[in-house]
C-alpha positions in Angstrom: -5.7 12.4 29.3 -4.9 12.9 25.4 -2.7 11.5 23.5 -1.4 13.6 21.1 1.2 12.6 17.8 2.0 14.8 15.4 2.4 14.2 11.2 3.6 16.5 8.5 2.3 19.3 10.5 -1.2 18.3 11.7 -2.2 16.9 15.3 -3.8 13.6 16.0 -5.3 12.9 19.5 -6.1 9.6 20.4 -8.5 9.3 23.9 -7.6 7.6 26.8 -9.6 4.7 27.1 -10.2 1.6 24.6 -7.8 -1.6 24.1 -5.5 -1.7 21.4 -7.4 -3.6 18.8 -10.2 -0.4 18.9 -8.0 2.4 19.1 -9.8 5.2 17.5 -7.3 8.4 16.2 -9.2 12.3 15.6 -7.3 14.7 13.6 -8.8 17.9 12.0 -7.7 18.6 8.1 -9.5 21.6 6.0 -11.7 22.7 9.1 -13.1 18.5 9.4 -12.6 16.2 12.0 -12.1 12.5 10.5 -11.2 9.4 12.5 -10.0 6.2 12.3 -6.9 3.8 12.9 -3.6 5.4 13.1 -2.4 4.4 10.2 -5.8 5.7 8.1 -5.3 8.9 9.7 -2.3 9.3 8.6 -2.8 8.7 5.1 -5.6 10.5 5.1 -3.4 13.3 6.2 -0.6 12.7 3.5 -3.3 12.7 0.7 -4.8 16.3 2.2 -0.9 17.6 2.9 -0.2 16.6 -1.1 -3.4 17.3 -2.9 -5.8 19.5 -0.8 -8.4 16.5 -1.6 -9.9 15.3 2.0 -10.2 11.4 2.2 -12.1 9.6 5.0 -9.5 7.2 6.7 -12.5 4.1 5.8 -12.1 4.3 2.3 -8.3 2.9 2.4 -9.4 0.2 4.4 -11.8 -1.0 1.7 -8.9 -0.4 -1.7 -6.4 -2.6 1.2 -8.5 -5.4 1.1 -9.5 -5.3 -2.8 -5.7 -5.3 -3.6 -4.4 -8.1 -1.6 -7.0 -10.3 -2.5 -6.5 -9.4 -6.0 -3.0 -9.5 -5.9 -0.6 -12.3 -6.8 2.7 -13.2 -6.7 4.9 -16.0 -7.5 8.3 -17.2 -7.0 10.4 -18.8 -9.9 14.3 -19.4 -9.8 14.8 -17.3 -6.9 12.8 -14.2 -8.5 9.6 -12.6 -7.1 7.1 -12.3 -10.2 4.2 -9.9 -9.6 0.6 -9.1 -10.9 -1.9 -6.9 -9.5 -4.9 -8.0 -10.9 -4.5 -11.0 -12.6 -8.2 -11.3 -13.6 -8.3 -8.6 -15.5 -4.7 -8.7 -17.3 -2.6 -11.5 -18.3 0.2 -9.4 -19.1 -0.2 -7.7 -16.3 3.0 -9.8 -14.9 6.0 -8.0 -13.2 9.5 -7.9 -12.2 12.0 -5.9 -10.6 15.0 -7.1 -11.3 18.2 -4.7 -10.1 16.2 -1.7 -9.5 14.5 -2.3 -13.5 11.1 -2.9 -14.1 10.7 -6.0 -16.3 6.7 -6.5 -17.4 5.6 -9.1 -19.6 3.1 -12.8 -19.3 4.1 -15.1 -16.7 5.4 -17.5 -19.1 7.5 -14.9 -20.9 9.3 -13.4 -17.6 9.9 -17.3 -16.8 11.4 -18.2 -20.1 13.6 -14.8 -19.7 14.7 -15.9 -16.0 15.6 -19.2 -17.6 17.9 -17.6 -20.3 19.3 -14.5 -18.6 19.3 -16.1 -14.5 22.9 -15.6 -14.0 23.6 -12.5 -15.5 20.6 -11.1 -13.6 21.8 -12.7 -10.6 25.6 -11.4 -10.8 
């Protein structure tokens, strides 16, 4: 028996069989078959539905794992402050504060939070 889910249009079957840990997902996109986790698949689907440009579900595993390693965040005064690649930039830092974006160094965005913390707050 087949499992079958559907996304944005496009089938993906998943065979009977396997534990959950190795669950293996086939879809077809642009006359290929790719495979992968569930969630792969469906990016990979989302990238073909929105830019005609076919993308093996293993490549997003690969740019997951350089991000979060990468990534870094820290909490000051009851704010999340962000940056992606800290090695690279050190004004790379981040904030969104009320639905703004708020980019600056870490030691600016703290020294702002210390100034303007209750009015961003209220």
């Amino acid at each position: 028996m087949t499992r079958r889910l559907f996304h944005r249009g496009y089938t993906i079957e998943k065979s009977e069989g396997g534990d959950e840990a190795t669950e293996v997902y086939r879809a077809r996109l642009g006359g290929k078959s790719i495979s992968g986790s569930l969630h792969n698949v469906k990016k990979s689907i989302e990238w073909w539905a929105d830019t005609s440009i076919l993308v093996d579900p293993a490549d997003f595993d690969d740019e997951e794992d350089d991000v979060s390693s990468k990534k870094q965040v820290e909490e000051y005064n009851g704010f999340r402050i962000m940056n992606d690649d800290p090695e690279k930039d050190e004004k790379g830092w981040y904030m969104i504060v009320r639905g703004k974006l708020m980019k600056g160094s870490l030691p600016g965005l703290k020294l702002f939070i210390d100034k303007n913390g209750e009015q961003l707050r209220g």
